[in-house]
N, C-alpha and C positions, 0 to 999 in steps of 0.2 A: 509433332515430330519434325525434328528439324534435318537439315543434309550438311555433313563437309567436305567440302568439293576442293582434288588435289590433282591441279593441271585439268588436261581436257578427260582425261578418262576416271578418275578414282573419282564415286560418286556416294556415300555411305547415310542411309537415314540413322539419327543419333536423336535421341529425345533431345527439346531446348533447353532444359535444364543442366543436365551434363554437358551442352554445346556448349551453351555460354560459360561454364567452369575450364572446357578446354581451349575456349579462345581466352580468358584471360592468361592462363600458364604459358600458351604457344605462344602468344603475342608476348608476354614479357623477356623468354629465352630470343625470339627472334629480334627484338629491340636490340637485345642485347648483342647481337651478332653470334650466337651460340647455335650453331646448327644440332640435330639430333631427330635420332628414330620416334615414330610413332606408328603403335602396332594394334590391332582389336582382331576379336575373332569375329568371322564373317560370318552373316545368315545363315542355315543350313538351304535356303531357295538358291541358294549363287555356292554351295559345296560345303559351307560348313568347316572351312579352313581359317587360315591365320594371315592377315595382309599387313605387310610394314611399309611404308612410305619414308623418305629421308626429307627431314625439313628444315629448310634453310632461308636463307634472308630472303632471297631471290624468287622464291616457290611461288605460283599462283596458288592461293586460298582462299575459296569464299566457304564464308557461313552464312546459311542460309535459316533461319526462322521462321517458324510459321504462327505461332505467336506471337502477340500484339506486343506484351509487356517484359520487363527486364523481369527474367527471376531472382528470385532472391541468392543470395551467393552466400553461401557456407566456408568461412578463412579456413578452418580444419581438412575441407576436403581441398580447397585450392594448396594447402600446403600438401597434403598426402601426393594431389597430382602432381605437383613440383618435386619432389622428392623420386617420383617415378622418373619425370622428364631427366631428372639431371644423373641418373644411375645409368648402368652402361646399359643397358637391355632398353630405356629410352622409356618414355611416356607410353602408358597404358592406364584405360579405367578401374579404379580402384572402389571398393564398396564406398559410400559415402559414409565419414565417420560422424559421430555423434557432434550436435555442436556444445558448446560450454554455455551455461546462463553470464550474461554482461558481454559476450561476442557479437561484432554486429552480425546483422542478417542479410545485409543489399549495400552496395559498397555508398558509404554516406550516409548509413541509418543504423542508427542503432535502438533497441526493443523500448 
């Protein structure tokens, strides 16, 4: 279980899996100079609501890992995320979609 931490107070655990998919997407729109929302439903421990954070070039952001190893990365769901980030309602997590046979699996590898 990994944490993304936004500024000194937003502190959220997120599996490493889906972290590392969302630091790729955030880090490409923020390269970009492309600010925009990202939103997840909160724990039911902390209320069980909706938190959106606005993220821009400037944001302090750590990703935190707790795992050793790069996961493997899925292009289909980096693009569904992408697709979320750049709609107006802003990046949120999306089911992971199925990958294609001949798609790579970890960025520089393929099956």
């Amino acid at each position: 279980m990994g944490k993304f931490i936004y500024g000194e107070t937003v502190r959220i655990d997120i599996e490493d899996r889906i972290l590392a998919h969302l630091q790729l997407v955030i880090s490409n729109k923020l390269r970009r100079g492309e600010p925009f929302p990202f939103s997840w439903r909160d724990d039911p421990s902390v209320g069980d609501g909706r938190t959106s954070v606005w993220l821009h070039p400037s944001a302090s952001l750590v990703y935190k890992f707790y795992g050793s190893r790069l996961p493997a990365l899925n292009p289909a769901w980096i693009d569904a995320l992408a697709d979320t980030a750049n709609s107006v309602s802003g990046l949120y997590v999306v089911p992971e979609p199925v990958e294609h046979p001949g798609q790579p699996t970890a960025i520089g590898e393929f099956p």
